[in-house]
VEXLUMDREN-738189 format. One line per field, with one value per residue (C-alpha): residue in three letters; x, y, z. Coordinates in nm, 3 decimals. Layout:
BEGIN
timar: [ALA, ...] .
c1: [X, ...] .
c2: [Y, ...] .
c3: [Z, ...] .
! end
This chain:
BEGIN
timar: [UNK, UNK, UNK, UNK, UNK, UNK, UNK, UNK, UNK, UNK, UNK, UNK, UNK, UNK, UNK, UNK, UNK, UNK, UNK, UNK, UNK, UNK, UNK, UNK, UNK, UNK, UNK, UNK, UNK, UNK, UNK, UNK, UNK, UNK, UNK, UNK, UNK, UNK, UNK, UNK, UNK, UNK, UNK, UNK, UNK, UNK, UNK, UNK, UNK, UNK, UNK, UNK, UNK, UNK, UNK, UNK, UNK, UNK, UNK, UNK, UNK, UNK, UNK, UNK, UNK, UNK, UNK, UNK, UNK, UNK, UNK, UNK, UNK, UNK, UNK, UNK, UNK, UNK, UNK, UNK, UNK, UNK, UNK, UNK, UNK, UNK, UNK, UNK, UNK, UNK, UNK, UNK, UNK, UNK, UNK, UNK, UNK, UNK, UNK, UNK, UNK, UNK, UNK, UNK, UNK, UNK, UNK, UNK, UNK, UNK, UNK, UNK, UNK, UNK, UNK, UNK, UNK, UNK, UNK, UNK, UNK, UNK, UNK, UNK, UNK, UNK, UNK, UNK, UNK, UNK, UNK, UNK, UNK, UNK, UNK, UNK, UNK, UNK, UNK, UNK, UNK, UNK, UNK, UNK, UNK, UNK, UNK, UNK, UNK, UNK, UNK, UNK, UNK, UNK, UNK, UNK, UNK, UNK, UNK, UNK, UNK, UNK, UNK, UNK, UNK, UNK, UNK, UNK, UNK, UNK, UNK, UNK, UNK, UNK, UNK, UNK, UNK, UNK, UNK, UNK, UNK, UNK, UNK, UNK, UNK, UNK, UNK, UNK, UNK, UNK, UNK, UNK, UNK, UNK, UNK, UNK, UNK, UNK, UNK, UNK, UNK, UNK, UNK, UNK, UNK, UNK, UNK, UNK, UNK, UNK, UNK, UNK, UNK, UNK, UNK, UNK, UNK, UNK, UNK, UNK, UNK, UNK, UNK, UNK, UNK, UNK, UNK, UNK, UNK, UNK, UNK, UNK, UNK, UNK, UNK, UNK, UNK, UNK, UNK, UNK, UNK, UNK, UNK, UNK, UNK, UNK, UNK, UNK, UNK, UNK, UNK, UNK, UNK, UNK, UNK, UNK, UNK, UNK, UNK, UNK, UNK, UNK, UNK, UNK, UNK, UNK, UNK, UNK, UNK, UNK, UNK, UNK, UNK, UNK, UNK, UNK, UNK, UNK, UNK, UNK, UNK, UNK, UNK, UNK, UNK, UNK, UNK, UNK, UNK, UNK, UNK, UNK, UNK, UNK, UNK, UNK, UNK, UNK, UNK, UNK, UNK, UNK, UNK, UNK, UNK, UNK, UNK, UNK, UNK, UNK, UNK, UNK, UNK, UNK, UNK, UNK, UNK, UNK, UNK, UNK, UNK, UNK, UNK, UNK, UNK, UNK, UNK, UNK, UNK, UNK, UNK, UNK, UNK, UNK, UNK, UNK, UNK, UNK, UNK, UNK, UNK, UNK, UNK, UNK, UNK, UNK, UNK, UNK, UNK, UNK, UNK, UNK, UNK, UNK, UNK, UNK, UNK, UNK, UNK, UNK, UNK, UNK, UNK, UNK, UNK, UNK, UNK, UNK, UNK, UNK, UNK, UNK, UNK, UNK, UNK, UNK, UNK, UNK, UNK, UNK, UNK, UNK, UNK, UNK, UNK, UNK, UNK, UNK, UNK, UNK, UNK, UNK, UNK, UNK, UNK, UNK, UNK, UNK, UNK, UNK, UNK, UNK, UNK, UNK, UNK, UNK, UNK, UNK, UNK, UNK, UNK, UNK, UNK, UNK, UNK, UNK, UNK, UNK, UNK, UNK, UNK, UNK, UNK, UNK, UNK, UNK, UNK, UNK, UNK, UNK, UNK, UNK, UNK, UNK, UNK, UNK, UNK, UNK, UNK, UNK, UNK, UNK, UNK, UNK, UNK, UNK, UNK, UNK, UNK, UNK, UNK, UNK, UNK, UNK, UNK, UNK, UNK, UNK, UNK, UNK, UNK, UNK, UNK, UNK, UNK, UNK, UNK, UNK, UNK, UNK, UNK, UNK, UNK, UNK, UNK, UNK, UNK, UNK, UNK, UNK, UNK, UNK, UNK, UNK, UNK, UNK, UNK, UNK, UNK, UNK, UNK, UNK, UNK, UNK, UNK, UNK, UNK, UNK, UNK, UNK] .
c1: [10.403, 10.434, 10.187, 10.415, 10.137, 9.802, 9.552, 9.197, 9.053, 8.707, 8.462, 8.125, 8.112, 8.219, 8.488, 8.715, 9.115, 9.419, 9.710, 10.053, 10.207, 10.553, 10.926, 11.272, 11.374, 11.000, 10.678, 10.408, 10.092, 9.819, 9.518, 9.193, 9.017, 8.642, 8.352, 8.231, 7.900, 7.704, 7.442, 7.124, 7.310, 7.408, 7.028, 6.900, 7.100, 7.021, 6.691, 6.742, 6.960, 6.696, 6.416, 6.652, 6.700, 6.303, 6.186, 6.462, 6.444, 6.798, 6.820, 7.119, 7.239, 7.261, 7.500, 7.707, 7.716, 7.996, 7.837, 7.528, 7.706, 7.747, 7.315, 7.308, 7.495, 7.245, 6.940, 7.023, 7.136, 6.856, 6.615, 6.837, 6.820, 6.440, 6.429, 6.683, 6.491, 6.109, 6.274, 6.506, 6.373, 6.659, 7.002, 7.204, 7.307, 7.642, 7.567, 7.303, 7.554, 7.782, 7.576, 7.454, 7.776, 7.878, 7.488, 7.677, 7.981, 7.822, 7.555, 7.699, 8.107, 8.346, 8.363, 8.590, 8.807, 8.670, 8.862, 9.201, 9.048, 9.044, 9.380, 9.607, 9.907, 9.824, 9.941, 9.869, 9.594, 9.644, 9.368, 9.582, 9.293, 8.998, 9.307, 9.523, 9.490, 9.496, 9.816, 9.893, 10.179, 10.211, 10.385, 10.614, 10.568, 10.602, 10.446, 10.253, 9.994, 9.627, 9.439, 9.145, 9.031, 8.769, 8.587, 8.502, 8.604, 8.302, 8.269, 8.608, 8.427, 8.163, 8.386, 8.572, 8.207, 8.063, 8.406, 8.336, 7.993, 8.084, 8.280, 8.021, 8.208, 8.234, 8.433, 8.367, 8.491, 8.486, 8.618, 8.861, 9.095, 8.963, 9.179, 8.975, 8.925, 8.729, 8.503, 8.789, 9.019, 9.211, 9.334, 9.182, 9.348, 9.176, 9.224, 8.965, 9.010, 9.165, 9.356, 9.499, 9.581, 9.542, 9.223, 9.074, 9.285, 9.230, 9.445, 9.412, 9.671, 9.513, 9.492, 9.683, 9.400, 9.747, 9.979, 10.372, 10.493, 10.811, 10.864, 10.823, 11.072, 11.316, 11.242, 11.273, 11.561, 11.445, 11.544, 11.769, 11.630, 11.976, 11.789, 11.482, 11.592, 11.750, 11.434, 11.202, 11.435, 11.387, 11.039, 10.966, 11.144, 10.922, 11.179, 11.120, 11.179, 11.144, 11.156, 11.273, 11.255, 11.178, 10.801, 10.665, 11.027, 10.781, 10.803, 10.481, 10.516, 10.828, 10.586, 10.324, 10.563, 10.747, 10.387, 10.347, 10.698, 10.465, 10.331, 10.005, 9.875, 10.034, 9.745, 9.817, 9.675, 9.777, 9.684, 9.689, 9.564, 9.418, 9.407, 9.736, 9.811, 9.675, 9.801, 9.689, 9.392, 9.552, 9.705, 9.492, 9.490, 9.267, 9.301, 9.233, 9.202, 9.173, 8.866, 8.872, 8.660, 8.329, 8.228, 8.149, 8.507, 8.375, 8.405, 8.765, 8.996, 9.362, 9.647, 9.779, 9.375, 9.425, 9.743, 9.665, 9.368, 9.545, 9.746, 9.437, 9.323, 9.619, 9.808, 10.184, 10.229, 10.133, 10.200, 10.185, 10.100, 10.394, 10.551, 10.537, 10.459, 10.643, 10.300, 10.315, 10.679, 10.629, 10.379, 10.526, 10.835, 10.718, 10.537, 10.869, 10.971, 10.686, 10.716, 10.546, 10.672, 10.632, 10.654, 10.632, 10.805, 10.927, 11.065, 11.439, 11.700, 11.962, 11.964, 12.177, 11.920, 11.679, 11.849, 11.848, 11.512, 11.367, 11.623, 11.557, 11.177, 10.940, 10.969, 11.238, 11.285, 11.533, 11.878, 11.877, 11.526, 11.661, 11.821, 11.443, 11.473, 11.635, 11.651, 11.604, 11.565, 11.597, 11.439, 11.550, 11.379, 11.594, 11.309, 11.516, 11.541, 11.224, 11.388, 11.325, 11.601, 11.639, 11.893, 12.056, 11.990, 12.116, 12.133, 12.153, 12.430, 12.357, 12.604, 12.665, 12.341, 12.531, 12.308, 12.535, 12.462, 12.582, 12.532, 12.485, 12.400, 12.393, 12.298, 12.569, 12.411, 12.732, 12.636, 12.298, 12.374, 12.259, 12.622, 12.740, 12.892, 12.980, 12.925, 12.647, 12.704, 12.397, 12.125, 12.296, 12.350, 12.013, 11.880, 12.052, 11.965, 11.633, 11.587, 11.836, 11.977, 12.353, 12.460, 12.553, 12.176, 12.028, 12.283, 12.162, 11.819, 11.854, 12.030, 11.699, 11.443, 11.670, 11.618, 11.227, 11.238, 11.505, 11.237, 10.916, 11.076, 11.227, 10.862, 10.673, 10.453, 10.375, 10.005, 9.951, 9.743, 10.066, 10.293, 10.065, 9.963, 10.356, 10.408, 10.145, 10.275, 10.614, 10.539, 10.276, 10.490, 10.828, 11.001, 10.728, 10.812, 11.179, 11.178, 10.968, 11.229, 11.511, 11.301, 11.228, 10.876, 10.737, 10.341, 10.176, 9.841, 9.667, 9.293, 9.339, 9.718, 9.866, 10.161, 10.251] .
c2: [11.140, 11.394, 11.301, 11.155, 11.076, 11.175, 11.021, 10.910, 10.502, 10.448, 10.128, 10.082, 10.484, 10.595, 10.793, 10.857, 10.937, 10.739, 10.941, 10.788, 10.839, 10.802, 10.987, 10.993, 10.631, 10.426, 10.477, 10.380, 10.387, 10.364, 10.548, 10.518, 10.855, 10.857, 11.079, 10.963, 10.846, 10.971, 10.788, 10.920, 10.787, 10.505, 10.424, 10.524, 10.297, 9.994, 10.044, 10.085, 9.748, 9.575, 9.706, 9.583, 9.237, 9.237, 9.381, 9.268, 8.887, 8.710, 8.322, 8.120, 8.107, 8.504, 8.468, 8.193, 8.300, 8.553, 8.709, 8.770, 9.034, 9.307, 9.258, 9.208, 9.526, 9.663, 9.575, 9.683, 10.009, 10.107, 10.026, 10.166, 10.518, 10.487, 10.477, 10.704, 10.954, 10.861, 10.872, 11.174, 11.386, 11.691, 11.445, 11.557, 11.313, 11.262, 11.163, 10.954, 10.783, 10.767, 10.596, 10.357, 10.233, 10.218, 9.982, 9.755, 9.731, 9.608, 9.394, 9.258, 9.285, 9.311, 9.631, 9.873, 9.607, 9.701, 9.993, 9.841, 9.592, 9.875, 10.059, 10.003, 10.005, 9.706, 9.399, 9.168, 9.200, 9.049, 9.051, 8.832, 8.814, 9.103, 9.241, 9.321, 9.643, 9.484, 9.502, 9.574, 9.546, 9.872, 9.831, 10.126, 10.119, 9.754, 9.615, 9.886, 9.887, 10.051, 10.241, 9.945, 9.690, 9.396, 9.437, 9.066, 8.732, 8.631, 8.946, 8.785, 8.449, 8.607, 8.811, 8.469, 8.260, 8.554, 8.482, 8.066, 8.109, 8.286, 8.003, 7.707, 7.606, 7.676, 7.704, 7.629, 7.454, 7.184, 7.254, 7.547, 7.612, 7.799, 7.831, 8.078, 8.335, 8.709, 8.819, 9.070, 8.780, 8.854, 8.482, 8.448, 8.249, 8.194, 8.011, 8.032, 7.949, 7.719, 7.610, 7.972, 8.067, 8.449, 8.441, 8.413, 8.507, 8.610, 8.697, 8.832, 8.810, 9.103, 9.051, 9.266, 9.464, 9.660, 9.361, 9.379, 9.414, 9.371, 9.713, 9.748, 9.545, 9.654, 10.056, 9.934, 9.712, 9.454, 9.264, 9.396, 9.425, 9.218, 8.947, 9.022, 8.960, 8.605, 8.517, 8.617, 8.428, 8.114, 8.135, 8.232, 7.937, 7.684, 7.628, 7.560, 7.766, 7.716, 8.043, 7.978, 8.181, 8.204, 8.265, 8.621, 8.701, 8.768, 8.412, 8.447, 8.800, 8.715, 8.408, 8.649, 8.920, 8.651, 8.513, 8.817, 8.662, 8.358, 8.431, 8.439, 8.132, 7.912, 7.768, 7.844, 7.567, 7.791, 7.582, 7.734, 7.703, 8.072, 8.252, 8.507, 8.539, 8.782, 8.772, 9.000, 8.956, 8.867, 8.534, 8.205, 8.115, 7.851, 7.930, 7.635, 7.651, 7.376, 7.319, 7.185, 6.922, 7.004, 6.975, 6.596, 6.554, 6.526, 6.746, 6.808, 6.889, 6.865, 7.039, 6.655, 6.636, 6.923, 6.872, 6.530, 6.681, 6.935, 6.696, 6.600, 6.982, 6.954, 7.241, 7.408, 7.596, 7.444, 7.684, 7.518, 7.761, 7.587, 7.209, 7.082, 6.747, 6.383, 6.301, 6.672, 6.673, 6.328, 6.456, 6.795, 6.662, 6.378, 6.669, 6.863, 6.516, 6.469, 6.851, 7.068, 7.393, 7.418, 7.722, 7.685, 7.808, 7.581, 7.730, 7.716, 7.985, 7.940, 7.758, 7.515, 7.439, 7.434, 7.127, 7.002, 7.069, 6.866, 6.520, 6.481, 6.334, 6.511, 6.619, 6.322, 6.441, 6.140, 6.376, 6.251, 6.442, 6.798, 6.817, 6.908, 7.231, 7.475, 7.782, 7.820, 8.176, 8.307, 8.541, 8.693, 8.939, 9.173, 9.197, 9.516, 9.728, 9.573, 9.504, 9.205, 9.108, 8.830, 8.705, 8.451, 8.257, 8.015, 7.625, 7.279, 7.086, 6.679, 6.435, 6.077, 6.076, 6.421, 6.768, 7.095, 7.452, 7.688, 8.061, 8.317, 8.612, 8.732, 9.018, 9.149, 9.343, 9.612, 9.778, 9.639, 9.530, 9.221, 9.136, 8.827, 8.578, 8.307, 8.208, 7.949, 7.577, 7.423, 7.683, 7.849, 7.527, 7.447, 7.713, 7.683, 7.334, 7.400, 7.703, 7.671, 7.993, 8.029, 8.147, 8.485, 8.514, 8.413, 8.693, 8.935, 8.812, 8.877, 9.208, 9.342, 9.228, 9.404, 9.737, 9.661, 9.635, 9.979, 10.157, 10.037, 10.116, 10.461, 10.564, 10.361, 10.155, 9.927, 9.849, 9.520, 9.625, 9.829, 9.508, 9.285, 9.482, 9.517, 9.178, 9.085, 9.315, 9.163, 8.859, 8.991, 9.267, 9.254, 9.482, 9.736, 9.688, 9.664, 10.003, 10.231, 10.127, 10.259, 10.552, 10.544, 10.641, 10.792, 10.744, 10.422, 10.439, 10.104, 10.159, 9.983, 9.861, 10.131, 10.369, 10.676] .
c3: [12.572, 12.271, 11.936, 11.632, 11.403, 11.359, 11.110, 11.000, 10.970, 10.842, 10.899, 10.782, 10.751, 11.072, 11.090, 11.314, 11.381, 11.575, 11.729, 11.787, 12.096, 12.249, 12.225, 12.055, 12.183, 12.195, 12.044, 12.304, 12.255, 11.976, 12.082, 11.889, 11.946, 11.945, 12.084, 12.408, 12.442, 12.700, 12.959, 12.764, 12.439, 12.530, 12.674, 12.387, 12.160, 12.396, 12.317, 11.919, 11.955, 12.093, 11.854, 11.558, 11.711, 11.727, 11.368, 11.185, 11.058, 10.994, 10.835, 10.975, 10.608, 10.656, 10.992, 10.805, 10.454, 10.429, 10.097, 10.295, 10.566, 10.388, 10.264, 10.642, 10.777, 10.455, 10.610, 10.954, 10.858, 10.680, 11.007, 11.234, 11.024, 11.036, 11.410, 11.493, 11.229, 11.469, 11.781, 11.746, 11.436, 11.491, 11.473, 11.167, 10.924, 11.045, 11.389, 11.256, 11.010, 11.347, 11.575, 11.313, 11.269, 11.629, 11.632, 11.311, 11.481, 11.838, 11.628, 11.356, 11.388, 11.651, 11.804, 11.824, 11.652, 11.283, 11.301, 11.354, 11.085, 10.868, 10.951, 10.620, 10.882, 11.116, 10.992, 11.327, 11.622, 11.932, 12.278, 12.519, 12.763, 12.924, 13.167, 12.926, 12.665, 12.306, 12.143, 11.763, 11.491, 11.277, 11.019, 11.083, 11.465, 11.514, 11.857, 12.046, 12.274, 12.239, 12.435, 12.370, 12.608, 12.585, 12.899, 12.949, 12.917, 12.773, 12.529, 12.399, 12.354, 12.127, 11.900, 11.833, 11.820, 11.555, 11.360, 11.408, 11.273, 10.958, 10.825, 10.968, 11.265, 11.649, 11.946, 12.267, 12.626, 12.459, 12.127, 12.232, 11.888, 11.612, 11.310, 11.027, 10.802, 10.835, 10.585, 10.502, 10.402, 10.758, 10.934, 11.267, 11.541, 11.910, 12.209, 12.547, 12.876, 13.036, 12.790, 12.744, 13.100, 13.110, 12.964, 12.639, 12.335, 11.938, 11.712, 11.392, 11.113, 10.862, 10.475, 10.254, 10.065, 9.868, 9.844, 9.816, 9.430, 9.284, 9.248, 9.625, 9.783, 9.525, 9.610, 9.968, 9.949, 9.995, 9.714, 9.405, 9.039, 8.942, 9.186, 9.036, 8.705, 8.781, 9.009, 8.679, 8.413, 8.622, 8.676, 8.299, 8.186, 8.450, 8.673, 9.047, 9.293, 9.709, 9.968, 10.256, 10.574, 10.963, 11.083, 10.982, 10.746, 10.402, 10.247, 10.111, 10.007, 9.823, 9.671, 9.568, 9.454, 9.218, 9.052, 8.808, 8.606, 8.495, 8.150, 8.098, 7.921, 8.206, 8.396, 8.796, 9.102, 9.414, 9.734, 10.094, 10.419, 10.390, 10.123, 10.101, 9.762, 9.591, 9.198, 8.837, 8.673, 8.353, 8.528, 8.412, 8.800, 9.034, 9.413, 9.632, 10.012, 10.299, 10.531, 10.877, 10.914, 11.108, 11.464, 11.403, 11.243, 10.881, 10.565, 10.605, 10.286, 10.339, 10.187, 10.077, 9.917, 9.736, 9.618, 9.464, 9.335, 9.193, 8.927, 8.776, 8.696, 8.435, 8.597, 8.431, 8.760, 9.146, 9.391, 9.769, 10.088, 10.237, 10.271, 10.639, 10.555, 10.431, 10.225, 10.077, 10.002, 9.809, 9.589, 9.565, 9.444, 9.206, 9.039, 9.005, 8.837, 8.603, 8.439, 8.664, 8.779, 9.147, 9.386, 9.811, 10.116, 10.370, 10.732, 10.750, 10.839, 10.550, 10.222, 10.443, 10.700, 10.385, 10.268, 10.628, 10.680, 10.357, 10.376, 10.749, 10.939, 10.959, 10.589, 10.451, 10.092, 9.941, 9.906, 9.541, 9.473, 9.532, 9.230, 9.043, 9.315, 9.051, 9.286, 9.680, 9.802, 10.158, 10.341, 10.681, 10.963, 11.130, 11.423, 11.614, 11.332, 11.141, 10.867, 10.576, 10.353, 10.098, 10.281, 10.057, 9.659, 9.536, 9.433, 9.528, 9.394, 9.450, 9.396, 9.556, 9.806, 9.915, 9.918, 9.900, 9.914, 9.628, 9.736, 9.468, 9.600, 9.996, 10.188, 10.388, 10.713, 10.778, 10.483, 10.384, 10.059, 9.846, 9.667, 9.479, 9.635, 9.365, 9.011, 8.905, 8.843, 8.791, 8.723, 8.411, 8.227, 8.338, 8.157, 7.860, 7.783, 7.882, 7.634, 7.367, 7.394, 7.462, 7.841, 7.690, 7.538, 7.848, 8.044, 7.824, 7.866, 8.267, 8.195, 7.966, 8.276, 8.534, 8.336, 8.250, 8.662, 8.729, 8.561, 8.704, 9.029, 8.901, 8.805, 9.090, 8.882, 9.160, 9.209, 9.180, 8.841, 8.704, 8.753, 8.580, 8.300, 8.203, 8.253, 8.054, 7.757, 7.808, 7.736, 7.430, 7.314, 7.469, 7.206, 7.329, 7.673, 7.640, 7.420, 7.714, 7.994, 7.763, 7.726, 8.051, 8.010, 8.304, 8.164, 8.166, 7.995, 8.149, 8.054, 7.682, 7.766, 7.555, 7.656, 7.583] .
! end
């Protein structure tokens, strides 16, 4: 197998490289290079390991509170140095900064795991079981196998207990589903033996620490700036919108992409099961997350909880993790009703099977309450060529107890475009009554946004800090804003939110 990429990952200062391996037609292998170890070294930091576990004190609060790790790894670090220093006065810095990492890894994390944890590329981790090599998703790779192996069953069972522990829970025989969150903001999923046959299994879903922006999935085609524009007229004007989408097609990276249109003096309730969006610092936001109830089945707070809760926190904009529910979708929708803007996903293939998928048990929306959804967006995964798409937008169009679909735009795969299909009939007219302007003003409205978003892309101001700061001067200054993308200014100043 020839090399087709070579480059560096760092965790908790150790650093080292991963080469990718494979040919023309498959890449197959990720391989994690690191110095070996040998016997002597390896002795020698058995020893150190169990001198730390001996000198060094830790409170349960420590191993469960996950501000306390990093004090933790802070602590440890600093003791391990000391004894490396007494027992082997000649080591150079860097190996000593090397094998004190290797001790926090073994000690305090999960192995050679931290540094897929900390490769920018993976998006998913998967250990099927101690037999198996653990397999990865790249994001440019897709699924490839490592060159890493758990070497036990049980050494499985204590990466996924040290995860339990850090967010007050456990797993065991007895309790054998686990459902969290890293310390990283990374999801956590793991199943042991018996009830997952090969062997124990974790997987971890890993946070973006660099999330999508707008001016992403438009530079990658994603998603058009004409879209865009629409999408960000809606949005500013408090309508709501639903994404819809199969599992893993970037429904909630289209959600969290589309958050920077609200303005800013719109109070924000996101609810989730984990925590996934990740929106500007100069949105007046509230993130809320569910907890599991305990091993004695109390202390749970459900997504229905929160989102009751939620209407009493005087919200403008709720933004639900997704609606799986009939309790959810009742409350979701009599908020829609009352004058809140609402934002959620909600699994379905089309905007078709959308409207399917909310009238019909388990979710059984009344067909009559879809007319408060004011735009329904679509995502699609093209797994072969790894390819996302939005893959349809458009309306609902109620009349008589009858739900039907009204496509605006659709991607067409021969040519992968994102064309339009037919004109509105609701959400125009929507907008106009709602605003007062005149369907010409509010079509030269979407035309002004789709250039403020050519020229972010043009000049790839797309850090999640870039997008917000010219959103937030849109909505402040929006002459300003509108006059630089005509310009096409190429410099944006950000430190006092001044461009020249």
């Amino acid at each position: 197998m020839q090399e087709i990429e070579k480059y560096k990952v760092k965790a908790d200062n150790v650093e080292t490289y991963v080469r990718i391996l494979g040919d023309k037609n498959q890449v197959k292998l990720y391989e994690l290079v690191k110095p070996r170890l040998g016997i002597a070294t390896i002795a020698f930091m058995d020893e150190i390991k169990n001198e730390l576990i001996t000198d060094v004190a830790i409170s349960v609060t420590e191993i469960i509170n996950q501000k306390s790790i990093n004090i933790l790894k802070e602590k440890f670090t600093e003791k391990a140095v000391t004894l490396i220093k007494q027992k082997m006065p000649n080591t150079d810095l860097q190996t000593i900064s090397y094998l004190t990492g290797i001790l926090i890894h073994d000690m305090l994390g999960l192995g050679d795991i931290e540094f897929l944890l900390n490769d920018p590329y993976l998006e998913e981790i998967v250990i099927n079981s101690s037999k198996e090599p653990i397999k990865i998703y790249h994001k440019k790779y897709g699924w490839v196998d490592t060159n890493i192996t758990v070497k036990t069953e049980e050494q499985i069972q204590n990466y996924t207990s040290i995860i339990a522990r850090r967010v007050g829970r456990q797993i065991t025989t007895l309790n054998p589903l686990l459902d969290a969150h890293l310390v990283t903001g990374d999801r956590a999923n793991a199943v042991l033996f018996p009830v997952s046959t090969k062997g124990n299994t974790l997987i971890i879903r890993k946070f973006a620490g660099d999330p999508w922006t707008v001016t992403d999935f438009i530079t990658n085609n994603t998603c058009t700036s004409e879209v865009f524009a629409l999408i960000w007229e809606a949005i500013q004007y408090e309508f709501n919108v639903l994404i819809s989408g199969g599992t893993a097609s970037g429904k909630t990276s289209l959600l969290n992409v589309c958050m920077p249109f609200i303005p800013p003096n719109h109070r924000i309730i996101s609810i989730e099961d984990t925590r996934e969006l990740s929106l500007p610092e100069f949105l007046y936001w509230s993130p809320l997350v569910t907890r599991q109830p305990n091993p004695e089945g109390k202390g749970e707070v459900s997504m229905l909880d929160l989102l009751v809760n939620s209407l009493r926190m005087r919200p403008d904009r709720i933004v639900l993790g997704e609606i799986r529910r009939k309790e959810q979708a009742q409350v979701l929708f009599e908020a829609m009703h009352t004058g809140h803007s609402v934002y959620s996903t909600v699994h379905a293939d089309t905007i078709s099977e959308t409207i399917q998928r909310l009238i019909n048990p388990p979710i059984e929306v009344p067909p009559n309450l879809l007319s408060a959804v004011n735009l329904n967006l679509v995502m699609f995964r093209d797994r072969k060529k790894g390819l996302r798409r939005v893959y349809q937008v458009g309306e609902f169009i109620v009349s008589e107890e009858e739900v039907h679909p009204n496509i605006l735009y659709r991607w067409k795969p021969e040519n992968d475009k994102i064309v339009a299909h037919v004109g509105s009939i609701r959400l125009m007219e929507d907008l106009s009554r709602f605003t007062g302007l005149t369907i010409k003003e509010l079509l030269r409205e979407i035309e002004t946004k789709k250039t403020i978003l050519n020229w972010m892309s043009k000049n790839n101001f797309r850090s999640i800090g870039e997008v917000g700061k010219i959103m937030n001067e849109y909505y402040s200054n929006q002459e300003k804003i509108e006059k630089l993308a005509k310009q096409n200014s190429k410099k944006l100043d950000l430190s006092d939110n001044k461009n020249v």
